[in-house]
VOGU-3710 file (C-alpha; in Angstrom, 3 decimals, decimal comma):
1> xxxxxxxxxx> -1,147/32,348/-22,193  -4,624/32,517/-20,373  -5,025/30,272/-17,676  -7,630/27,221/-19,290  -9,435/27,405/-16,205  -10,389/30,952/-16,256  -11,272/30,696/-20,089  -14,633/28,778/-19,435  -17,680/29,854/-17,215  -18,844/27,400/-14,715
11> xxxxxxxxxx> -21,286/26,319/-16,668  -19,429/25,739/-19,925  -19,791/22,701/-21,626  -17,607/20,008/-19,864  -16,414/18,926/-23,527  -15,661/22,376/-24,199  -13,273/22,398/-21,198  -12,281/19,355/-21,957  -10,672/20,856/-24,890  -9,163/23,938/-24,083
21> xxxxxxxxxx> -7,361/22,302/-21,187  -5,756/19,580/-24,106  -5,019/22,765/-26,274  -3,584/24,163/-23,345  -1,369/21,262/-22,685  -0,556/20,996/-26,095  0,884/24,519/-26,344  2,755/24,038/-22,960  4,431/21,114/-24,084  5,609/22,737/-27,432
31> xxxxxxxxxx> 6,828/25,931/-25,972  8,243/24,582/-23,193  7,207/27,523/-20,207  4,056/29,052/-19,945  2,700/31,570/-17,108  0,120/29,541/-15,721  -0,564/26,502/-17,799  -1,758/23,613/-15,512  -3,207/23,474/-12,011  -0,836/22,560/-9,149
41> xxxxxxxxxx> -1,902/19,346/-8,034  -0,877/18,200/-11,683  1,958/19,889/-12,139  3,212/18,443/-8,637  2,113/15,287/-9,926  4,006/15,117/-13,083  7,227/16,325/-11,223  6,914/12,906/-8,863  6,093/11,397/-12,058  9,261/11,890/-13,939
51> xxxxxxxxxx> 11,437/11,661/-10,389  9,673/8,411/-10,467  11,104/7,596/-13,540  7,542/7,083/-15,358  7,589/7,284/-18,677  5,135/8,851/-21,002  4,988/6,323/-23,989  4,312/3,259/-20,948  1,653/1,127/-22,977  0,083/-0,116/-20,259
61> xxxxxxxxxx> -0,167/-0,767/-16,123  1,570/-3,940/-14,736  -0,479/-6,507/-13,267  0,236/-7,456/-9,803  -2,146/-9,716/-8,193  -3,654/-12,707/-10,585  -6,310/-15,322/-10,178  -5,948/-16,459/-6,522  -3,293/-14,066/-5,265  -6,204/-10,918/-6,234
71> xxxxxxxxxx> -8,892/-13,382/-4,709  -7,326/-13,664/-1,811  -6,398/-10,364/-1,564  -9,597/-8,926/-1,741  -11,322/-11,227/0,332  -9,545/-9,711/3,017  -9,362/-6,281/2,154  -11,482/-3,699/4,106  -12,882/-2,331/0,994  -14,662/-5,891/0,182
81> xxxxxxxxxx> -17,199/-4,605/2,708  -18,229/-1,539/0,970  -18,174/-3,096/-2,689  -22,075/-3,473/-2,370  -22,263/0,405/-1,316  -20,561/1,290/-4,124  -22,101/-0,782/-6,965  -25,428/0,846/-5,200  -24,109/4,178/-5,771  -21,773/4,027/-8,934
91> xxxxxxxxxx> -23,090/1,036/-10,766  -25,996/2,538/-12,289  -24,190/5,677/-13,042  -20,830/4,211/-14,095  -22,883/1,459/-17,144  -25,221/4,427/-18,105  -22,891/7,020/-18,788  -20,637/4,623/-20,233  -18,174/4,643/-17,456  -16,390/2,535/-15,470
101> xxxxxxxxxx> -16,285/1,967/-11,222  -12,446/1,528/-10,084  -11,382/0,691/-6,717  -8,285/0,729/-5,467  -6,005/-0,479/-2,708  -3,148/2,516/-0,561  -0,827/1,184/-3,283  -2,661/2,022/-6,059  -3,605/-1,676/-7,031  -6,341/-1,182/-8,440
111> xxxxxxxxxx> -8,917/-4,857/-6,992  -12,383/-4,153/-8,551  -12,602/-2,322/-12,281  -16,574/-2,492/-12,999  -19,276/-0,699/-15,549  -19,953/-0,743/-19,050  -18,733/-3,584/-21,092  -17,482/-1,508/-24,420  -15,506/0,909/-21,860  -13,589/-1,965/-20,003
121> xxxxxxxxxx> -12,911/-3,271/-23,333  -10,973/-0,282/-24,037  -9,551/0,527/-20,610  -8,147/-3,165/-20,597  -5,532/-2,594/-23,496  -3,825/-0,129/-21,141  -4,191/-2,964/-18,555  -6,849/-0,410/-16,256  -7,762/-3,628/-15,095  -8,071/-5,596/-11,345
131> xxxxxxxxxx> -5,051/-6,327/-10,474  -2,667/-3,272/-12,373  -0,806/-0,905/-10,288  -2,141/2,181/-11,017  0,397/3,601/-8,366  1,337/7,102/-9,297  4,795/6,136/-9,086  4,414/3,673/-11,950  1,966/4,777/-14,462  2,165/8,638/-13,573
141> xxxxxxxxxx> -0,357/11,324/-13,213  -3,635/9,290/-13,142  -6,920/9,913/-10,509  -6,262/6,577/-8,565  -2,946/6,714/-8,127  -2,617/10,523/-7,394  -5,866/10,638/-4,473  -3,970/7,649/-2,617  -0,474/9,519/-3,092  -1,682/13,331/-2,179
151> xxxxxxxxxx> -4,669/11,541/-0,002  -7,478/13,690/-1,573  -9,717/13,776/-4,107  -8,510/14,477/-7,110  -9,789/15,303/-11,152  -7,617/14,143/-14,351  -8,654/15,346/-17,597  -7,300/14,101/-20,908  -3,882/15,294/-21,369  -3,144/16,064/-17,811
161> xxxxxxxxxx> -2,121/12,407/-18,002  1,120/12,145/-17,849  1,214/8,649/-19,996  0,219/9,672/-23,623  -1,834/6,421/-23,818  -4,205/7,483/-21,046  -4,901/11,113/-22,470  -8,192/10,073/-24,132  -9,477/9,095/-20,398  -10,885/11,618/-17,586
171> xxxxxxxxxx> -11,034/10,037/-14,023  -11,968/11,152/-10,805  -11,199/10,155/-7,465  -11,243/9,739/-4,032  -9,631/8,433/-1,030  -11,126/6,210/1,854  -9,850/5,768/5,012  -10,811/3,583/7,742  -13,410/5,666/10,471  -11,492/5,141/13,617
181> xxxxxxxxxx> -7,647/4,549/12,933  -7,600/7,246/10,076  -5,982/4,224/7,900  -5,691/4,876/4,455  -7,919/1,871/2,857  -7,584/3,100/-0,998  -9,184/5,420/-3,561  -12,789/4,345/-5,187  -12,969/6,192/-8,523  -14,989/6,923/-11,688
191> xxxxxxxxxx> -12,886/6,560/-15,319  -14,826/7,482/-18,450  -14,298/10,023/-21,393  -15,177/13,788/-21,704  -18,805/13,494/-19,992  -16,622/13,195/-16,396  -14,957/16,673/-17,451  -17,717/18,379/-14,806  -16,531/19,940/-10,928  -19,851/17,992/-10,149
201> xxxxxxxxxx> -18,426/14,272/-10,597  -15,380/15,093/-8,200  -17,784/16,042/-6,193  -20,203/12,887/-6,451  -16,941/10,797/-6,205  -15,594/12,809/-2,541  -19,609/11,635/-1,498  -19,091/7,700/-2,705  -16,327/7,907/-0,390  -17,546/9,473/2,719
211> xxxxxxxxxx> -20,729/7,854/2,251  -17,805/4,032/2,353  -16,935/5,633/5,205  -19,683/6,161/7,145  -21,056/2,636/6,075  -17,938/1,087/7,331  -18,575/3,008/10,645  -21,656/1,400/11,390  -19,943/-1,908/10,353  -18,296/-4,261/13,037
221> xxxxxxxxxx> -14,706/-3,571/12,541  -13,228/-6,419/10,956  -10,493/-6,896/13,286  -10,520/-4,942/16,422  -13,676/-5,201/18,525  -14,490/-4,527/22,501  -10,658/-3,621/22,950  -9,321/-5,815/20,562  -5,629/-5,107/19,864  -4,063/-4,850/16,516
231> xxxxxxxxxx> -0,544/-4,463/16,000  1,945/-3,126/13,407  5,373/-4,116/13,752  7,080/-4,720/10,108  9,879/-2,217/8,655  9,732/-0,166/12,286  11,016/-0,300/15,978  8,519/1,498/17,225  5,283/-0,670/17,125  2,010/1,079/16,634
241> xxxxxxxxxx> -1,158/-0,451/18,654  -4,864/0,027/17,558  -6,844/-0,753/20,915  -10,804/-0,085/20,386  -9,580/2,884/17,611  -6,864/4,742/19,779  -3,720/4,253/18,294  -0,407/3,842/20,346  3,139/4,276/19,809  4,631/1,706/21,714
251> xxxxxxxxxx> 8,542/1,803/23,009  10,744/-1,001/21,389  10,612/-2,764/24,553  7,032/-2,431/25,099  6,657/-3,490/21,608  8,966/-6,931/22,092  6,813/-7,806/24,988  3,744/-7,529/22,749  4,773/-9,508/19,995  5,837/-12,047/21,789
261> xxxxxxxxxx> 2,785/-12,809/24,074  0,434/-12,310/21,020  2,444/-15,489/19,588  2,028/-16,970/22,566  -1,633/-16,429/23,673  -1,607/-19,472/27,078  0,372/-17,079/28,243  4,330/-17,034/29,079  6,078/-17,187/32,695  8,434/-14,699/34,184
271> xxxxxxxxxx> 11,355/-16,521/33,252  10,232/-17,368/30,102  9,400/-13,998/29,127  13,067/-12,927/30,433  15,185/-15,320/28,060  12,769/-14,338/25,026  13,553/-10,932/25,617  17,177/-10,245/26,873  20,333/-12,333/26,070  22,130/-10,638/28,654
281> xxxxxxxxxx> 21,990/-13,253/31,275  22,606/-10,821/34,158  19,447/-9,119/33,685  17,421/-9,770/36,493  13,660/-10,264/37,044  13,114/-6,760/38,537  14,038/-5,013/35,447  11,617/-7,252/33,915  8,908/-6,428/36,256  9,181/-2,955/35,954
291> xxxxxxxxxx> 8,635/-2,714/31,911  5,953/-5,371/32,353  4,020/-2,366/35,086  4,813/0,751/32,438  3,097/-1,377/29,732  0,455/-2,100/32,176  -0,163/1,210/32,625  -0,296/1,912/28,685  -2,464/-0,944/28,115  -4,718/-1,294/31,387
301> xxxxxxxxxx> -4,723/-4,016/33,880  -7,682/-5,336/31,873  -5,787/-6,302/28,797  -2,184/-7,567/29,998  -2,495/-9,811/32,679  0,098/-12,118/34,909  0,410/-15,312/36,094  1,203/-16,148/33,137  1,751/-13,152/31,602  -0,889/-12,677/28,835
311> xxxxxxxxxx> -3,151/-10,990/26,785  -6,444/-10,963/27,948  -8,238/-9,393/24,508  -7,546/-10,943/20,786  -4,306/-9,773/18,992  -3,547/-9,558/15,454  -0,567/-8,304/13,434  0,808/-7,627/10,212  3,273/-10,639/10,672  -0,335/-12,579/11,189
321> xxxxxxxxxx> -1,409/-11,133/8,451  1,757/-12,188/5,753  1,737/-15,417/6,943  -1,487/-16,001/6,588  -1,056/-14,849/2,930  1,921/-17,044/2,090  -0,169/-19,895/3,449  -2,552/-19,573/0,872  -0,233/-19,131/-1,757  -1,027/-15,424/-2,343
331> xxxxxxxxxx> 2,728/-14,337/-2,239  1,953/-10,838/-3,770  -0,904/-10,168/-1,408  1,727/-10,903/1,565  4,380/-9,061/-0,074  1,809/-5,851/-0,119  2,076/-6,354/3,378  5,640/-6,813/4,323  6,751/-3,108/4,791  10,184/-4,767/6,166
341> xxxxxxxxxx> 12,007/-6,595/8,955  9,928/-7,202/12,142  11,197/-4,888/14,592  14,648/-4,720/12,919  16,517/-2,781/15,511  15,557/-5,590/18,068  18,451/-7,173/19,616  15,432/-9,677/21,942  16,779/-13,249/21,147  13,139/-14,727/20,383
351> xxxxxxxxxx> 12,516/-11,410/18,148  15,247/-12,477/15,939  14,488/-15,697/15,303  11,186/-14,635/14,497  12,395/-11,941/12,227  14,867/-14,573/10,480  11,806/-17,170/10,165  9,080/-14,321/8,733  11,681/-12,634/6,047  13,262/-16,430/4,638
361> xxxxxxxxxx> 9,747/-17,162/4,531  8,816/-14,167/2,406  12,303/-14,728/0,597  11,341/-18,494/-0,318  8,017/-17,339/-1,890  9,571/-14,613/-4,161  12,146/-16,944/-5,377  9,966/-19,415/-5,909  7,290/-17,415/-7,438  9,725/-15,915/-9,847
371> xxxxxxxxxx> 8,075/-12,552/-11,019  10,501/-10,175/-12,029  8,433/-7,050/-10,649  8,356/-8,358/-6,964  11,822/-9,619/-6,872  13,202/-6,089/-8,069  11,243/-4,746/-5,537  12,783/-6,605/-2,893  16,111/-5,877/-3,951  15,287/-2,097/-4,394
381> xxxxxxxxxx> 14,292/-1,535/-0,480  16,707/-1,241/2,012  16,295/-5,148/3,629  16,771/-6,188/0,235  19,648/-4,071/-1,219  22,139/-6,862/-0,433  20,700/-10,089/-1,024  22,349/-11,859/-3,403  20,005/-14,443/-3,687  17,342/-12,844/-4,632
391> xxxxxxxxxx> 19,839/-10,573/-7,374  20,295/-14,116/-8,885  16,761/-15,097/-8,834  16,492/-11,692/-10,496  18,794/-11,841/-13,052  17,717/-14,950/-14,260  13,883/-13,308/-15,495  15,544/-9,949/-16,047  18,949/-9,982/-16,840  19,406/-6,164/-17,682
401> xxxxxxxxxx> 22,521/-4,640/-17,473  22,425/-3,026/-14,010  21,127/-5,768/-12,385  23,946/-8,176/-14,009  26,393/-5,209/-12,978  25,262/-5,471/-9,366  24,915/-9,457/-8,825  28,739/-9,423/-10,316  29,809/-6,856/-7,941  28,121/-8,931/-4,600
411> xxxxxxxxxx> 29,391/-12,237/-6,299  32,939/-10,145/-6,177  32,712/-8,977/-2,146  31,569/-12,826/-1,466  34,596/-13,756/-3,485  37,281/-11,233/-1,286  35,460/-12,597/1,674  34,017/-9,344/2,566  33,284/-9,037/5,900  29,903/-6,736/5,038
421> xxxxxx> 27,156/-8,339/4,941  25,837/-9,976/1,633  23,029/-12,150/2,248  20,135/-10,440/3,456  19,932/-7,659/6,399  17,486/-9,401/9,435
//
């Protein structure tokens, strides 16, 4: 079979591609092999897909974030900043050609879906809507969802969809990053019909996003300014610091020391920096003082200070940035965040108890809240795998038979007294 991209010119009519590529698809999936039948970044994508477990009759995208959990969330997201930039560029286009304006968070949630009113319409009864996770893992081969997981731009026509219900669509998209960490922000994309079948609006969709880029450049950084620090520390135990866009892998140690005086900003004495961090009681102040002059050296003398020890520049975290989010009530926005247990190989006493408070916290709020989706989540990742609260909390929205199977079997090591643990891994 002839390769569908080698049957048209370059200037063929993007309808006329359009449907040779579907005829193409068509023949592959009734014969079952073909020489050459679809380009690779589908075909890759369609083999995550069905690893994923995707399937191709799915009649439409979950929605994740609703009313004030997506308000919330996009309030704060980076890509609030460049909404105006792209309405600018994409509005105009996107109502006119009868398309529509998606953007889209690193996890494929997709926060603003704009453009002509007829085409939303449609898009919404496959839930292409703010809010949906468009993730490639759960709704397949789709533009969104495959630019955030390959981190390119990337072109879907029709049937190179791997859900039969978004076959009629063509998309295009591209990823954004933040300008000095190299942070993947999301994917800002244009979904339509056959007029998007054209090399050109990949290419006018890669600009969009370098053009978000270079706006968000020239932007004050929303967190980190003049040497501002900004710390991740969830699900790792190696912390990673963004100070004035250099990033740095920090030791565990190193990274203890910084957590802790960024809860603390007055400032924390010698000795109370020593029982936060070690409950060996023998450790002595020296060994103290030494880490405290190697993190000096990684940060500067102008940004860790003594007497107290502090931080002399503003801190923020991804712990800050959860419980801000569960403050407000916008459990799924914090959840987005949690990427595990702070620092979870820390043994530092004050650590701990800061890693018990943050995860009962984020346990509380997905009990509470109730949704089925974020709850199997939770059990699914490797904090999670164990809890047996949260299995119950699952099984009473979902009570399929694996999950029943697996609540009976931790309600049966809790019953023998198992010595594993059951609860929930800090």
């Amino acid at each position: 079979m002839t390769d569908p991209w080698l049957a048209l010119e370059p200037g063929a009519d993007p309808a006329e591609r359009v449907r040779t590529i579907r005829s193409a698809h068509e023949r592959f999936t009734a014969a079952g092999t073909v020489a050459r039948p679809v380009r690779s970044v589908v075909a890759e994508s369609w083999r995550r897909s069905a690893r994923a477990r995707v399937s191709p009759e799915d009649t439409g995208a979950s929605v994740e974030l609703t009313s004030g959990d997506l308000g919330a969330y996009r309030s704060e997201h980076p890509l609030s900043r460049v909404m105006p930039l792209f309405r600018e560029l994409v509005g105009g286009f996107a109502k006119d050609g009868e398309h529509l304006l998606a953007v889209c968070d690193a996890h494929g949630r997709l926060l603003w879906v704009e453009g002509h009113p007829a085409t939303r319409l449609r898009a919404g009864r496959m839930n292409f809507v703010p809010g949906a996770r468009w993730a490639e893992s759960a709704m397949g081969t789709n533009a969104p969802g495959t630019a955030v997981a390959v981190d390119r731009p990337v072109q879907v026509f029709a049937t190179e969809h791997f859900v039969r219900r978004v076959q009629p669509w063509t998309c295009a998209a591209a990823p954004v990053h933040d300008p000095r960490s190299g942070r993947l922000l999301g994917a800002v994309d244009i979904t339509g019909g056959d007029g998007l079948a054209h090399p050109h609006s990949l290419a006018f969709v890669g600009a969009v996003a370098r053009a978000a880029e270079s706006q968000l450049a020239l932007l004050d950084p929303p967190v980190a300014t003049d040497g501002a620090l900004e710390l991740t520390a969830l699900g790792r135990d190696e912390g990673l610091l963004v100070v004035g866009g250099r990033k740095l892998r920090l030791s565990r140690r190193h990274t203890e020391i910084v957590v802790l005086l960024a809860r603390h900003p007055e400032g924390m004495s010698g000795d109370e920096l020593l029982c936060a961090l070690y409950a060996d009681e023998s450790v002595t102040p020296v060994t103290l003082r030494a880490e405290l002059a190697r993190l000096r050296q990684v940060l500067g003398t102008e940004v860790l200070r003594s007497r107290p020890y502090r931080l002399a520049v503003p801190v923020t975290s991804d712990v800050d940035v959860v419980e801000r989010r569960l403050g407000c009530g916008a459990v799924t926005a914090a959840v987005s965040v949690y990427a595990g247990p702070l620092l979870p190989g820390s043994q530092a006493p004050e650590v701990v108890r800061l890693r018990r408070r943050l995860t009962d916290q984020v346990r509380a709020a997905l009990i509470a809240r109730g949704d089925p989706d974020l709850l199997s989540d939770w059990v699914h990742a490797p904090w999670g795998e164990d809890d047996v609260e949260v299995w119950r909390a699952l099984a009473v929205v979902r009570p399929t038979a694996p999950v029943v199977a697996r609540l009976r079997a931790l309600d049966t090591e809790l019953t023998a007294g198992s010595t594993s643990p059951v609860r929930h891994r800090l």
